[in-house]
BALUMPA-543334 format. One record per residue: residue in one letter; x, y, z of N, C-alpha, C in turn. Coordinates in steps of 0.2 Angstrom, whole numbers, plus 5000, padded with zeros to 4 digits. Atoms other than C-alpha are relative to their C-alpha. Layout:
BEGIN
AXYZXYZXYZ...
This chain:
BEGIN
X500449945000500050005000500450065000X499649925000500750184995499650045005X500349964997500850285009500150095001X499749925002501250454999499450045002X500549974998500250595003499650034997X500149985005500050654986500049964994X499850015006499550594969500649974994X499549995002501050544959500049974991X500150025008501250534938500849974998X499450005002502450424932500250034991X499849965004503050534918500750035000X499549965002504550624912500050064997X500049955001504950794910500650055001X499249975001506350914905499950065007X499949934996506751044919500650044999X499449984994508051184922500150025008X499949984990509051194940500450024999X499649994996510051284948500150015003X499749984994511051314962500550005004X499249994997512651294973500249935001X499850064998513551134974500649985006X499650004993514551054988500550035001X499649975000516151154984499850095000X500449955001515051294984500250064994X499949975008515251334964499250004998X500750005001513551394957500049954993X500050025007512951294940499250005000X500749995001511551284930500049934996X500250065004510751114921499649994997X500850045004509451034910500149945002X500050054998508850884918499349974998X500650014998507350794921499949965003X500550034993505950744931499549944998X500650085000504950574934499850015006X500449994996503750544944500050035006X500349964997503050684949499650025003X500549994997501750774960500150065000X500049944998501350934966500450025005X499449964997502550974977500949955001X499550045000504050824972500349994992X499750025004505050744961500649955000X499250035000506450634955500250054996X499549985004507850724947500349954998X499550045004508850614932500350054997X499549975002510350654926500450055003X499649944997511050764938500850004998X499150015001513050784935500050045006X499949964994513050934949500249955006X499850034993514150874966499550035005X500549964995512750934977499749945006X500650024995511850864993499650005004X500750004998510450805003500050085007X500249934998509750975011500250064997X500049935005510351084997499250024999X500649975004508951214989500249994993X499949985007508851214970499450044999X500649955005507751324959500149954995X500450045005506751214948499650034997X500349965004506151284931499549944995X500350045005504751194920499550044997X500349945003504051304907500350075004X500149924998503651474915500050005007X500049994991503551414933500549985001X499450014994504851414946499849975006X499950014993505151364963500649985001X499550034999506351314975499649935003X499950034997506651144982500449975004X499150014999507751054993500049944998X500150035002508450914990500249945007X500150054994507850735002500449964998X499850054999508750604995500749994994X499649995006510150554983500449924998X499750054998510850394975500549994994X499349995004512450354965500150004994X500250015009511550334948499950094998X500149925004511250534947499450005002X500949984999509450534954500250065007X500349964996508850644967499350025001X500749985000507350654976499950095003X500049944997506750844978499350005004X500749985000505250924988500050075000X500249955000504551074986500150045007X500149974995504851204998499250015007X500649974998503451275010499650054996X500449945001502351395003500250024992X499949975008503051384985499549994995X500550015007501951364968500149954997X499950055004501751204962500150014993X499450005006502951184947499649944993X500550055001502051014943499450005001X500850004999500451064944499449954998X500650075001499050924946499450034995X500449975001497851044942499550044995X499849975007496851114927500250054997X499849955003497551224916500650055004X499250005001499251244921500749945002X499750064999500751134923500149944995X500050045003500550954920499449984994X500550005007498850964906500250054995X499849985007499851064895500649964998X499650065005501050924892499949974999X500350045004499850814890499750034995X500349955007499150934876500649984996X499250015002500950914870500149944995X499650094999501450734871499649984992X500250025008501250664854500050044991X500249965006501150804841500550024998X499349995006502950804833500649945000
């Protein structure tokens, strides 16, 4: 039984992050995210040296927020969660977010 508290789509999706890595050098990425929610994520692909309780700023389309990041495993993932009080990035909800990639998906 999943005992998540939110929703979750397994999907893919390009984001940009930035932020400061453990030597504390800034860098900026393209990555992406899988199973998503409204306020999480996996990070794939990360190359950045960065660890668990970092913030990043996560970009997907026109939305932003920060995150920090909860978890990390030696293949390049990372798990993030949403700050408190930010604006869902992955919005479940209609008309913005994730229904405009499904509007998307398939049409080239």
């Amino acid at each position: 039984m999943d005992r998540r508290k939110e929703r979750r789509l397994d999907l893919e999706l390009p984001v940009r992050i930035w932020g400061v890595d453990r030597m504390a050098r800034p860098f900026a990425e393209m990555v992406r995210v899988r199973n998503v929610s409204n306020h999480g994520a996996i990070l794939t692909g990360l190359r950045a040296k960065v660890q668990t309780g970092e913030v990043l700023d996560v970009q997907h389309g026109a939305a932003r927020a920060q995150f920090r990041i909860v978890w990390l495993s030696l293949s390049g993932e990372a798990g993030i969660e949403a700050l408190a009080m930010e604006p869902p990035v992955f919005s479940m909800g209609i008309g913005i977010g994730l229904p405009k990639v499904f509007e998307t998906v398939g049409t080239g």
